[in-house]
DRENDRENKE-333460 format. One record per residue: x, y, z of N, C-alpha, C in turn; residue in one letter. Coordinates in steps of 0.2 Angstrom, whole numbers, padded with zeros to 4 digits, always signed. Layout:
<pts>
XYZXYZXYZA
...
</pts>
This chain:
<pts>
+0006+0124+0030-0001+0123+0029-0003+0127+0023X
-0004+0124+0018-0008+0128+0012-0014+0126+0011X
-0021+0132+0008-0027+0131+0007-0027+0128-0001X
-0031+0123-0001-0028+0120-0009-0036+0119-0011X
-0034+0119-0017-0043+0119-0022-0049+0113-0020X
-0053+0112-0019-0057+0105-0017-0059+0104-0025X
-0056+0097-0025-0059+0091-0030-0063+0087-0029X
-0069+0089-0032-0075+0085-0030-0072+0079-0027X
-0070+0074-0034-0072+0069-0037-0069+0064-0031X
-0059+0069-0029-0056+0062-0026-0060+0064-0017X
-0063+0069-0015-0064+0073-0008-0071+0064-0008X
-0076+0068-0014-0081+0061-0013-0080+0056-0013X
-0075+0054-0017-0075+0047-0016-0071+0044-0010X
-0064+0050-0006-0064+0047+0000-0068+0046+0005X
-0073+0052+0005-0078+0054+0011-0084+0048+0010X
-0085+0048+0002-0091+0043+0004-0087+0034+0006X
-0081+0033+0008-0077+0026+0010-0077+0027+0017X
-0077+0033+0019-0079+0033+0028-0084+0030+0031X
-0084+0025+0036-0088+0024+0038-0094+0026+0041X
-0091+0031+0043-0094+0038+0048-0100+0040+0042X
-0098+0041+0037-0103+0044+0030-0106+0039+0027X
-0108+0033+0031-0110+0027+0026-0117+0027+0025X
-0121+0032+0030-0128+0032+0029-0131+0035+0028X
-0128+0041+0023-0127+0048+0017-0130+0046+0013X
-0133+0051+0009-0134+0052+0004-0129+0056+0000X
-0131+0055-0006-0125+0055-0012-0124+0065-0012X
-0133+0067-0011-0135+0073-0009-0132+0076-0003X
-0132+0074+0003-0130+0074+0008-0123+0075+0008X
-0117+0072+0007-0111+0074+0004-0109+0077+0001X
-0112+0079-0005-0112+0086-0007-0112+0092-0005X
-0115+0094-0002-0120+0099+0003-0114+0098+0008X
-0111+0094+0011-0106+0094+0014-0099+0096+0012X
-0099+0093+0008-0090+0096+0004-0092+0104+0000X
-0099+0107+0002-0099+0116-0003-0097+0118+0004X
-0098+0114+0011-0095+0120+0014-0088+0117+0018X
-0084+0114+0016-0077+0109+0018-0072+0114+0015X
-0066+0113+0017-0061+0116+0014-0053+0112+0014X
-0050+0113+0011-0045+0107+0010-0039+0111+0010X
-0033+0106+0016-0026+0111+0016-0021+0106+0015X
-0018+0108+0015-0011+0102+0012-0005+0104+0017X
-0001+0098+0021+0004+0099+0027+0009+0095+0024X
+0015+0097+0027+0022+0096+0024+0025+0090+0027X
+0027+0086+0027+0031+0081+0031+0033+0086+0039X
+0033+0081+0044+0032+0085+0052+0029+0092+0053X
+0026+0091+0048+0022+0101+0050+0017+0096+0056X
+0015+0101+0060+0010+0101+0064+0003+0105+0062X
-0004+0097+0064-0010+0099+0061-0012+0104+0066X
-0013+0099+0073-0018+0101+0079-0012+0101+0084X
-0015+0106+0090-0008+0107+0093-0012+0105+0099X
-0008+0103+0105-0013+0100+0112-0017+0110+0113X
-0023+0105+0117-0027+0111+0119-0028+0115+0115X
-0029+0113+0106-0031+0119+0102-0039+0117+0102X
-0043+0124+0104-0050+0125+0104-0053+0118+0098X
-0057+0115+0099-0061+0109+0093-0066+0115+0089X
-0065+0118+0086-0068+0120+0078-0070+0114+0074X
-0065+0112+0071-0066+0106+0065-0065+0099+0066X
-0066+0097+0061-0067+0089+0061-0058+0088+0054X
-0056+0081+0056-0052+0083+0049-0052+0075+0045X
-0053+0074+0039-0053+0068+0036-0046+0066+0032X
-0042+0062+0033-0038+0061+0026-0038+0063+0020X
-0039+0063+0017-0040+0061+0009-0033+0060+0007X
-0026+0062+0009-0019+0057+0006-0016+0058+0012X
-0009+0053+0012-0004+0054+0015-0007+0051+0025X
-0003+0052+0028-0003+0048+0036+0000+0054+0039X
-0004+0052+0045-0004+0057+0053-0001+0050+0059X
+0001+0054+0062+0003+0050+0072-0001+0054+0075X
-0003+0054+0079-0006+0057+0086-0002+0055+0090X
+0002+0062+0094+0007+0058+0099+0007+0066+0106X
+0006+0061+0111+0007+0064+0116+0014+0069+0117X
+0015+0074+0120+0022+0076+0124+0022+0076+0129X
+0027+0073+0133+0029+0073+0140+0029+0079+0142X
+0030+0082+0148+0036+0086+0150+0041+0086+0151X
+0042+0082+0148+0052+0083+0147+0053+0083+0139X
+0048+0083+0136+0050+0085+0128+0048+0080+0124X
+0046+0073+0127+0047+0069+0122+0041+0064+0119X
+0039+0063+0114+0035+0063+0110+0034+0055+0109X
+0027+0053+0113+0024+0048+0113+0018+0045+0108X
+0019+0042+0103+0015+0041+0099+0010+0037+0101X
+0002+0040+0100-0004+0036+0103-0008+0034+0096X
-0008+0034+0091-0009+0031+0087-0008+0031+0081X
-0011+0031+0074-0009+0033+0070-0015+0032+0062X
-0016+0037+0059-0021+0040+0054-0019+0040+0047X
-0023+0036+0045-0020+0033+0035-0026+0038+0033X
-0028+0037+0026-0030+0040+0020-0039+0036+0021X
-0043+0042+0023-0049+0038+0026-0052+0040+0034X
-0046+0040+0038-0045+0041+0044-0048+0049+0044X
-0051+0049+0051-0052+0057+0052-0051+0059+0061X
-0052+0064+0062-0048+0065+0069-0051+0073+0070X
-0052+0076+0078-0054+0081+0078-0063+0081+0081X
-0064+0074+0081-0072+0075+0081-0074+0072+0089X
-0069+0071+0094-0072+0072+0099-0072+0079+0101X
-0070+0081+0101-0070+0092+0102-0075+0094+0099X
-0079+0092+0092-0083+0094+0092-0090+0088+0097X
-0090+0085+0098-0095+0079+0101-0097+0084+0109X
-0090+0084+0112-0090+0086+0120-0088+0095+0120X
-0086+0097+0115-0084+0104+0117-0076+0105+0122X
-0072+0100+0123-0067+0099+0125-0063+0100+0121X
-0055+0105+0123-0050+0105+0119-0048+0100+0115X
-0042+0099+0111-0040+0093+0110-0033+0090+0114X
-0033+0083+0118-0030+0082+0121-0020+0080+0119X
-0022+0080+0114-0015+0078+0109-0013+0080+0102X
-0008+0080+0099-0005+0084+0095-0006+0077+0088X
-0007+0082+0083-0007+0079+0077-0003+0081+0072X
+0002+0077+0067+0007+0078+0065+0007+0074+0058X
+0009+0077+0053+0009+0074+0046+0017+0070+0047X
+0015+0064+0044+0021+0060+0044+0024+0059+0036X
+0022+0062+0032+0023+0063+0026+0018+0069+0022X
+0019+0071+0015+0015+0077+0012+0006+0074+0014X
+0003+0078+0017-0004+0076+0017-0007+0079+0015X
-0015+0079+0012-0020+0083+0011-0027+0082+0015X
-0031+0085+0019-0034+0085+0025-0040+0087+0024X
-0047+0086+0022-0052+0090+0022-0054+0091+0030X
-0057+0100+0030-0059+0104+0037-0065+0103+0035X
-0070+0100+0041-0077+0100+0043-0078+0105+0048X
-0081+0109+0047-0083+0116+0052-0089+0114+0059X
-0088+0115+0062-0093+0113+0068-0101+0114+0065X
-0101+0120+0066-0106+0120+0062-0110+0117+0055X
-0105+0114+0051-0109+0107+0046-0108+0101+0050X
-0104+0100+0055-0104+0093+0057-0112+0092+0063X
-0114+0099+0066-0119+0096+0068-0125+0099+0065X
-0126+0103+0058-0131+0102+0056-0133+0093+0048X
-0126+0089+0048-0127+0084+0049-0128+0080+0052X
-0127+0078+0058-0124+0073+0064-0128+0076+0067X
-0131+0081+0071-0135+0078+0078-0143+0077+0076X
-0144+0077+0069-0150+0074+0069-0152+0069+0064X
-0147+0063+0066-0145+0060+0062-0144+0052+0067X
-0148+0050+0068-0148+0042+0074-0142+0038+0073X
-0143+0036+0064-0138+0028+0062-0130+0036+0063X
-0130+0041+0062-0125+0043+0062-0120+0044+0069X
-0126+0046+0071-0122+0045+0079-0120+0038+0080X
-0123+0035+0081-0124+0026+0083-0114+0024+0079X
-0114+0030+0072-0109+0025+0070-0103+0028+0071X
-0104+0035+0074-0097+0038+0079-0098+0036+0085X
-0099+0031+0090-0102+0028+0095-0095+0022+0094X
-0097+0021+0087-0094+0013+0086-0088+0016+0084X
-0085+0020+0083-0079+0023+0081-0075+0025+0086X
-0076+0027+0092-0075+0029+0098-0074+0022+0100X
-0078+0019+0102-0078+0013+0105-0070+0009+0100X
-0072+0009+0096-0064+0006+0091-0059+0008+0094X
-0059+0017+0094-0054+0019+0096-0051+0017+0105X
-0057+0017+0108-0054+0014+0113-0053+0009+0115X
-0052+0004+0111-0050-0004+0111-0044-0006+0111X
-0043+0000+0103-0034+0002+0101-0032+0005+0105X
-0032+0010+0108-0030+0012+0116-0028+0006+0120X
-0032+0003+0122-0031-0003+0127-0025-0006+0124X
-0027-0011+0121-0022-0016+0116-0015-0012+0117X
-0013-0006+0114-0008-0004+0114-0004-0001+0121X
-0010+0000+0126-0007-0001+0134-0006-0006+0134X
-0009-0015+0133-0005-0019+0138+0001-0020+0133X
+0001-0020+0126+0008-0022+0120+0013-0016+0122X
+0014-0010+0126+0018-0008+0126+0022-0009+0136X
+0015-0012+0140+0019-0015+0145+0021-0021+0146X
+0022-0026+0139+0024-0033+0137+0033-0030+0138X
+0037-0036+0139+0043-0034+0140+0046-0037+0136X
+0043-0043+0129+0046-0047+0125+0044-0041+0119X
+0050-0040+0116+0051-0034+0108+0048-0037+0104X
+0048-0044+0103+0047-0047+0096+0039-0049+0097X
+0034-0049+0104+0028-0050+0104+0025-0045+0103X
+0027-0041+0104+0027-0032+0105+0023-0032+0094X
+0030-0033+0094+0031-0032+0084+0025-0037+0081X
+0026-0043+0085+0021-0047+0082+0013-0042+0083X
+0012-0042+0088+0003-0039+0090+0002-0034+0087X
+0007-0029+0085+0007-0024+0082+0003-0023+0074X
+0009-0028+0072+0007-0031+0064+0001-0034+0064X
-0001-0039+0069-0007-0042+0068-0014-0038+0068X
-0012-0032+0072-0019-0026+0073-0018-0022+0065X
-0015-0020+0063-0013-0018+0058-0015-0020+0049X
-0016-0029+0053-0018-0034+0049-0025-0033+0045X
-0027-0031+0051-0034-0032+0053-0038-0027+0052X
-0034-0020+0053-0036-0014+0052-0035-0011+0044X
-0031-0013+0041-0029-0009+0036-0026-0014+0030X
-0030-0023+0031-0025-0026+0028-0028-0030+0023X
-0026-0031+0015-0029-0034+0012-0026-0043+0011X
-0032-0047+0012-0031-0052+0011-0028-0054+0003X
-0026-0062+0002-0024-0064-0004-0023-0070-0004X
-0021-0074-0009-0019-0082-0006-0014-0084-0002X
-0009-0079-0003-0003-0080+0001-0003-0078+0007X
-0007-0073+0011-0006-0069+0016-0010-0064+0016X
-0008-0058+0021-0011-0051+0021-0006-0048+0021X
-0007-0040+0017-0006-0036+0013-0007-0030+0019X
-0002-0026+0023-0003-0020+0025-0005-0013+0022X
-0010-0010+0019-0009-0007+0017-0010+0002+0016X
-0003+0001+0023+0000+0005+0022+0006+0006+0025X
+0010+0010+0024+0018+0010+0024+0022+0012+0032X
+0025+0007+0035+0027+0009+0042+0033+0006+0042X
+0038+0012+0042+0045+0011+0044+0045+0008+0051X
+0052+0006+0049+0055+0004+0056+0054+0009+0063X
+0057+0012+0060+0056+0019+0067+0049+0021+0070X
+0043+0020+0065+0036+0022+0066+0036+0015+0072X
+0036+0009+0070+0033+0004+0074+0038+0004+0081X
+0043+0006+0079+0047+0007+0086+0045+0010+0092X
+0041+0017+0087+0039+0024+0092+0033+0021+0094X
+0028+0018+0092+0022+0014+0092+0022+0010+0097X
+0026+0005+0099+0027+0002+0105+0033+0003+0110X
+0037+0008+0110+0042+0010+0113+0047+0007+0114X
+0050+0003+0109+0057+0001+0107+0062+0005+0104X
+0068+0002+0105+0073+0007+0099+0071+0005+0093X
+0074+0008+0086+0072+0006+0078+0077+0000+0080X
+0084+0000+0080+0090-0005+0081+0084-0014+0083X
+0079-0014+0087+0078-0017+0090+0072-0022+0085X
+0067-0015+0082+0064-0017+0078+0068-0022+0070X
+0073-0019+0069+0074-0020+0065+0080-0029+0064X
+0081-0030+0072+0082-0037+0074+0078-0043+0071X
+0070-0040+0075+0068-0044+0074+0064-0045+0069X
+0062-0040+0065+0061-0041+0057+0065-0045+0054X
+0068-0044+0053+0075-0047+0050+0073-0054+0052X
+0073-0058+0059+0071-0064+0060+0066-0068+0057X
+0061-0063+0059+0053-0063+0053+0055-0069+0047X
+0058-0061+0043+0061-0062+0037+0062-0070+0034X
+0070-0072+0041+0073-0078+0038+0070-0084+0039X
+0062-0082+0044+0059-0089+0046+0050-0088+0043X
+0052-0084+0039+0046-0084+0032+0041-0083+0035X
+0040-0078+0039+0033-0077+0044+0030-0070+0038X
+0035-0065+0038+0035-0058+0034+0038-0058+0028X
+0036-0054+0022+0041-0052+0016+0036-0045+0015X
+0042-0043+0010+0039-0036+0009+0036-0035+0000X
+0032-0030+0000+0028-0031-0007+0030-0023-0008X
+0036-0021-0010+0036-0015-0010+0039-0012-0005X
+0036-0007+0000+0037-0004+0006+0032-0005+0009X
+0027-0010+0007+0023-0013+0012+0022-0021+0015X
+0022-0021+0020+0022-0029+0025+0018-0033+0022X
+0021-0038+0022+0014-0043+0020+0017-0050+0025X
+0012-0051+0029+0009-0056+0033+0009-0063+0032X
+0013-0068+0032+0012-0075+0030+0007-0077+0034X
+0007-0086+0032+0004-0091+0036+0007-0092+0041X
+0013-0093+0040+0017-0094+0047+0018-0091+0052X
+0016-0083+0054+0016-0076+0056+0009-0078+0060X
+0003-0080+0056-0001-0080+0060-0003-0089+0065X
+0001-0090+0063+0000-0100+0067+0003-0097+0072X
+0010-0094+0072+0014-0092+0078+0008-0088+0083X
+0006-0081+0079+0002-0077+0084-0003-0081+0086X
-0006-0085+0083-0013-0088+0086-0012-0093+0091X
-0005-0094+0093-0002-0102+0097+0001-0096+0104X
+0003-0092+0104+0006-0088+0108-0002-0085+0114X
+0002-0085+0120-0001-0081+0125-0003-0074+0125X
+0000-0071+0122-0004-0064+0120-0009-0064+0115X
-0010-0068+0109-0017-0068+0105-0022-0072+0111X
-0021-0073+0115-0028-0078+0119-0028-0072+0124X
-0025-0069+0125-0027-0062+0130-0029-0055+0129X
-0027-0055+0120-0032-0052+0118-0038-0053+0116X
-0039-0058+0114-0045-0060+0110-0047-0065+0113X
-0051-0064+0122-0052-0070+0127-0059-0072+0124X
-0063-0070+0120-0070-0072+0117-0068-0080+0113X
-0061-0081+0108-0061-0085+0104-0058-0091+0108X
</pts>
């Protein structure tokens, strides 16, 4: 972990794309990044460690995180995961409860620290603001759901499909052709994600692949038509989405 200079420019302009800040003022912001501080973590360094006291709040501004549980027997169950934007840390300040899970750069990241102390003399008087970590918690615990019943599915390939599909949705830009993931998720990530081996992910990609559902645009996924005909036709999309 090193302590590294705050730039205005790219701090603001990620903070003002959070949702959570969307009802800020440009002043407000400000006044929040003079007391913020920004550190830089290395590929598998460890952010949050379980049970470490909730002090701060933490926001991306580059690179990806997993949140992943440990067993007692050692072994490292990934419960979600955090792109450029994403922030984490903020139930501990809400409830005053430790942190329940371990947080882990997945690559070089850079993290702005919100100190307890500026998040509630932002936030707790502040209505649309709470109202909007309300609806962020509620998100999160939807994605929680979803990826309890996708990891008690016993088919690999519906597993792969729902994943991508959530994925789609969350972080994905449309186009003429398809949707655009946009961000980077090895084989082994989506494996740890829904509890496959990599060997197993990488079957059925490859299938994707030769029946023109998936192609890659770089290191990123991109979604056909035919990707989402299959998932909208399939029992698992009506099960998640029993409203449509």
């Amino acid at each position: 972990m090193i302590r590294r200079t705050l730039d205005p420019e790219l701090a603001t302009g990620v903070v003002k794309g959070v949702p959570l800040f969307a009802c800020f003022t440009d002043q407000e912001i400000a006044g929040l990044l003079e007391k913020a501080t920004i550190y830089s973590y290395h590929k598998d360094e460890i952010i949050i460690h379980a049970d470490d006291p909730a002090r701060q709040m933490y926001i991306i501004l580059k690179g990806r995180v997993r949140v992943v549980d440990i067993s007692p027997g050692g072994e490292e169950r990934v419960m979600a995961f955090r792109h450029r934007g994403d922030y984490f840390g903020d139930m501990g300040l809400l409830d005053g409860k430790t942190d329940f899970a371990m947080v882990i750069a997945m690559e070089p990241s850079r993290v702005l620290l919100i100190s307890k102390d500026a998040f509630d003399e932002l936030f707790l008087n502040n209505n649309k603001a709470l109202r909007q970590v309300i609806a962020v918690l509620c998100r999160r615990l939807r994605e929680s759901w979803l990826f309890h019943n996708v990891i008690g599915i016993n088919d690999a390939e519906s597993k792969i499909r729902a994943t991508l599909a959530h994925y789609s949705t969350t972080l994905g830009t449309h186009d003429s052709h398809g949707v655009i993931i946009n961000s980077v998720f090895s084989q082994q990530s989506i494996a740890d994600r829904v509890q496959i081996t990599r060997e197993t992910v990488t079957r059925v990609l490859r299938k994707m692949k030769e029946q023109h559902e998936i192609e890659m645009v770089g290191r990123h996924f991109k979604l056909l038509p035919v990707f989402f005909d299959k998932y909208r036709q399939s029992p698992l999309y009506k099960s998640f989405t029993p409203d449509r």
